[in-house]
C-alpha positions in Angstrom: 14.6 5.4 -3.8 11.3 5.0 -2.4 9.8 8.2 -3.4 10.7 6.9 -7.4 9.4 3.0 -5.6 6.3 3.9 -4.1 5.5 6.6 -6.6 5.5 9.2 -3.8 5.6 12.2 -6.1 1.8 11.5 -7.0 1.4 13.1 -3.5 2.3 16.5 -4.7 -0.2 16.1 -7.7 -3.2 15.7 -5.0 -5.6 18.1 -4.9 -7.3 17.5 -1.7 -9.7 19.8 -0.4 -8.8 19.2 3.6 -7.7 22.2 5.1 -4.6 20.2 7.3 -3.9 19.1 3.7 -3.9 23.2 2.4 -2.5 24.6 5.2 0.8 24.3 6.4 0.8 22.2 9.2 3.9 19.6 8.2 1.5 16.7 7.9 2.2 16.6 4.0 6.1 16.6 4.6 5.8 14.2 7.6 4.0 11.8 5.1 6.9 12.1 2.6 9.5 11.6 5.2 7.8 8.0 6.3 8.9 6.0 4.1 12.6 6.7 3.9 12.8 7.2 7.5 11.2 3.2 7.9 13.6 2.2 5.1 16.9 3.7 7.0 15.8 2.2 10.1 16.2 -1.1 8.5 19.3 -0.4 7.3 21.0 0.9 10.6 19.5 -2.6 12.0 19.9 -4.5 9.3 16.3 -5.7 9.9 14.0 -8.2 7.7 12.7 -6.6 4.3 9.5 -7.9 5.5 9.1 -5.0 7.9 8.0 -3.3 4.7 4.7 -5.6 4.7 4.3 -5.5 8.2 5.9 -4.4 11.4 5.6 -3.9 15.4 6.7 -0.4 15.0 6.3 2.8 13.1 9.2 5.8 12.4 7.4 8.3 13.6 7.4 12.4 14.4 5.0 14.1 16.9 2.7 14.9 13.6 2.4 12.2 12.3 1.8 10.4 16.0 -1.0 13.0 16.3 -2.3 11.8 12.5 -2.7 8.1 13.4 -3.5 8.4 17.1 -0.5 7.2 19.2 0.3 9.0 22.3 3.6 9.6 23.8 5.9 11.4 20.8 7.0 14.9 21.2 8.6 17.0 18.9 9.6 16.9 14.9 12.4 14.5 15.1 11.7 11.0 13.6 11.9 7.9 16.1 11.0 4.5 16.6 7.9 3.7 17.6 6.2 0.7 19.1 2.8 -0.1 17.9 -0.6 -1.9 19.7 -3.3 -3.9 17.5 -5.5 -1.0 18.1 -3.4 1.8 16.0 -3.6 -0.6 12.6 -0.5 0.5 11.4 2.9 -1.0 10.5 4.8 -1.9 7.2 4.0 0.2 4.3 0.4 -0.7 3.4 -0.7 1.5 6.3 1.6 4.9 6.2 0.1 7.4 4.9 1.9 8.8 2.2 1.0 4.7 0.3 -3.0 5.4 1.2 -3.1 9.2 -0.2 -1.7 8.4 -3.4 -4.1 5.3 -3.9 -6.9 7.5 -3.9 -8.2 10.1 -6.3 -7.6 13.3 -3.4 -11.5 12.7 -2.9 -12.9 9.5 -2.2 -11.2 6.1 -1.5 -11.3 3.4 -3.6 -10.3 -0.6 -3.7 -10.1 -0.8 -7.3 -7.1 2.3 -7.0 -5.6 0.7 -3.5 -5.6 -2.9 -4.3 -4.0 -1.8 -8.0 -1.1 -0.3 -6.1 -0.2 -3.3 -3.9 -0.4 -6.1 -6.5 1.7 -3.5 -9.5 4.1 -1.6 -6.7 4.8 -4.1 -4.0 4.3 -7.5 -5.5 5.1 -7.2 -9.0 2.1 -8.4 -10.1 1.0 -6.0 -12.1 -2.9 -6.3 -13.7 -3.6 -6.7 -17.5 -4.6 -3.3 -18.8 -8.6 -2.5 -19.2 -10.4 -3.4 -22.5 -11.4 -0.6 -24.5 -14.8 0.8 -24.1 -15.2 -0.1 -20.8 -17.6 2.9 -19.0 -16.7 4.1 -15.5 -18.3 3.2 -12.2 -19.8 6.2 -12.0 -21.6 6.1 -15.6 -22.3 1.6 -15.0 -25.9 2.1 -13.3 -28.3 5.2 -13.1 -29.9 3.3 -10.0 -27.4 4.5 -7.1 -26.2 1.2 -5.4 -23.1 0.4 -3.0 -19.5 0.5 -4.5 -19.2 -3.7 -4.0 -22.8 -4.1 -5.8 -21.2 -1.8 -8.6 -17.9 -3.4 -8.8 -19.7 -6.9 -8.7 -21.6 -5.7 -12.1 -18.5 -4.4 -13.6 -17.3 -8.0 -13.3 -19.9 -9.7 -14.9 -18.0 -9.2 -18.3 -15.7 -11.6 -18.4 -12.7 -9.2 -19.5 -13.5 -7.2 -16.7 -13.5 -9.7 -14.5 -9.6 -10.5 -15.6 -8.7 -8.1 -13.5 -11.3 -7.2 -10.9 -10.8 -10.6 -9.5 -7.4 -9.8 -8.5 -7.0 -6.0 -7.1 -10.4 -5.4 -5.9 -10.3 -8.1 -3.1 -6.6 -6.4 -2.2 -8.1 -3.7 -1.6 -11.1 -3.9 0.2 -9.8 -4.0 3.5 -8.1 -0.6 3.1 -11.0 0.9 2.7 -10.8 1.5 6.2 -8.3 4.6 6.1 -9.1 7.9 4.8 -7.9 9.5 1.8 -5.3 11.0 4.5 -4.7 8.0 5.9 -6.9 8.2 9.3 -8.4 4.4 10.2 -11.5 3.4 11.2 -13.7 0.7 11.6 -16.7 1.9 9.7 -15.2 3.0 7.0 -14.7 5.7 5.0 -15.3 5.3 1.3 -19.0 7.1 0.4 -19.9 4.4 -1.8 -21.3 1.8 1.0 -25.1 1.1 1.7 -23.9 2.1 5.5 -23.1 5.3 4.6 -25.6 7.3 4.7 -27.2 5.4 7.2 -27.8 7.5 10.7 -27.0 4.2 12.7 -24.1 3.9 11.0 -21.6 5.1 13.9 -23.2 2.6 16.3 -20.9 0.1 17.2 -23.2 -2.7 15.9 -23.3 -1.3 12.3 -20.0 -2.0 10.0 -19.3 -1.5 6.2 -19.0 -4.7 4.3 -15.3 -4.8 4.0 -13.9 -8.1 3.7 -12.5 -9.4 0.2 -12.0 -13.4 -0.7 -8.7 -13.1 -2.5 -7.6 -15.7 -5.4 -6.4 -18.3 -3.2 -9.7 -18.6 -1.6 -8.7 -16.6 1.8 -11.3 -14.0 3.0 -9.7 -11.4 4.5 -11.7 -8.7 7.0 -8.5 -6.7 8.6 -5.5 -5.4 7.0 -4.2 -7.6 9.9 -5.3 -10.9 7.8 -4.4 -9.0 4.4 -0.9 -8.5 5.7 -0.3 -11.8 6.9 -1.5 -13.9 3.2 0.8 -11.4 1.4 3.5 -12.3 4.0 2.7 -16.0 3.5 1.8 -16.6 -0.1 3.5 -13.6 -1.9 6.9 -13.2 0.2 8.8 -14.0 -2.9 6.9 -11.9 -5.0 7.9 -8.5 -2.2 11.1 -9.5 -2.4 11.4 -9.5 -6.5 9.2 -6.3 -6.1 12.0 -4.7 -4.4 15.1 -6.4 -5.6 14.1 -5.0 -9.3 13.4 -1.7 -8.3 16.4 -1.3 -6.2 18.3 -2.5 -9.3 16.5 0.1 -11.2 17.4 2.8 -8.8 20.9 2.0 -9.1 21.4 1.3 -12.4 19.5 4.6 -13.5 17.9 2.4 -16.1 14.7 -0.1 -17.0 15.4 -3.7 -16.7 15.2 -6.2 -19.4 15.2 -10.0 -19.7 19.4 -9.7 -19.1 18.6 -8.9 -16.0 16.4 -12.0 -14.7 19.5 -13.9 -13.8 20.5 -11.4 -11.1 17.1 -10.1 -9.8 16.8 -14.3 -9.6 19.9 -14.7 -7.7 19.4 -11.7 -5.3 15.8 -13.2 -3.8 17.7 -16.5 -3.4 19.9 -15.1 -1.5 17.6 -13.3 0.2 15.7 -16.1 1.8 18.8 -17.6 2.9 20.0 -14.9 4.8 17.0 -14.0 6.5 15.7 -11.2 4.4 17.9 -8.6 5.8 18.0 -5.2 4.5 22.1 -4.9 3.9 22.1 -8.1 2.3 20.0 -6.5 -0.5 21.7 -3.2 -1.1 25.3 -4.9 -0.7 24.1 -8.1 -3.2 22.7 -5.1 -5.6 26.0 -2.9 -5.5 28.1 -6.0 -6.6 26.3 -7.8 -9.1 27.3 -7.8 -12.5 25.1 -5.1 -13.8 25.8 -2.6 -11.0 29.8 -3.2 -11.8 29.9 -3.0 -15.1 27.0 0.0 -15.8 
């Protein structure tokens, strides 16, 4: 289910040119394994859906532990994991199978990362780009940051549809590899910063911060996390609820099937969010029963 969610198979499609990524050294399976491994976890406790957008712990094996710096796990079993500020992890936004796939297997990018969280976890899928729109790449022959190119890309207004929207998502996640390593200075090599040789002094930082929709500037995945777990809780939980039903019913979903997916995230928020709820409410509903 969350390899055919997430779109996890894209992973496999990557043709990334890092030698951990090309040798065999189990950090591609490890990455696969993550997400499942956080969703089963919530099922044995029959913990909050919203652990999914953000979480105090991570299901983690000793590779992966070595990938995202935590100390302390030991061997290729999967465990539970607690987490401190400092590692930036938790919830799916941060593993990183969800950061390799939202990149082109060479450079980062918000447009590709913020895409993915508004069409994959919120449901809020984008319109699709005009026609005859040029690349990035092909916008300016002067060579300028990535923000100073995406801010000319949205100076057409049918651009700006959707720039306004994902970009600002994505921004912040800018901060992680195409393998999913964080840090604070980025690693995208579109920024002024870049290039810079002061660039790893502690007093020199990309300009990473996006003002989303609603107004709220956001410099952390910390603050991203929190808005989509305050303004877009419902929108997770229809994410989710509809491609569960999917999964189950082996099918697409059509407009028969708002009544349930509306009746599930009801549900939902009155019974705290909790994983079984959603898989039990899913397996009896009409659609499920009589498929």
């Amino acid at each position: 289910f969350m390899t055919q969610w997430l779109g996890l198979f894209k992973r496999d499609e990557l043709m990334i040119e890092d030698e951990r990524w090309i040798v065999r050294t189990g950090l591609k399976t490890s990455m696969r394994e993550e997400p499942a491994q956080l969703f089963a976890e919530l099922l044995r406790r029959d913990a909050s859906l919203l652990n999914f957008l953000d979480s105090d712990f991570a299901m983690l094996n000793e590779r992966l532990a070595q990938h995202y710096k935590v100390s302390g796990v030991y061997g290729n079993k999967f465990r539970r994991v607690a987490l401190q500020p400092e590692h930036a992890r938790g919830g799916l936004l941060t593993q990183a199978a969800s950061l390799a796939i939202t990149t082109d297997g060479m450079v980062t990018s918000p447009i590709y990362r913020g895409k993915w969280i508004m069409e994959t976890i919120l449901d809020l899928p984008p319109p699709p780009p005009p026609p005859n729109v040029p690349p990035l790449e092909d916008a300016s022959d002067v060579r300028v940051s990535l923000r100073e190119q995406l801010a000319k890309h949205r100076e057409s207004a049918s651009c700006a549809a959707c720039h306004k929207k994902i970009d600002p998502v994505g921004w912040p996640l800018e901060r992680y590899s195409i393998l999913g390593e964080h840090s604070e200075y980025g690693w995208g090599p579109n920024w002024e910063q870049f290039h810079d040789p002061q660039r790893n002094k502690k007093d020199v930082k990309p300009n990473l911060h996006g003002t989303l929709p609603g107004g709220e500037r956001v410099e952390s995945i910390a603050e991203l996390k929190q808005v989509l777990l305050e303004k877009h809780r419902d929108d997770f939980l229809r994410s989710i609820t509809k491609n569960l039903l999917i999964y189950a019913l082996g099918r697409p979903l059509d407009i028969s099937d708002d009544e349930t997916i509306n009746e599930i995230v009801s549900h939902l928020n009155a019974k705290d969010h909790r994983t079984r709820e959603l898989v039990y409410k899913v397996v009896m509903s009409e659609p499920f029963l009589e498929k």
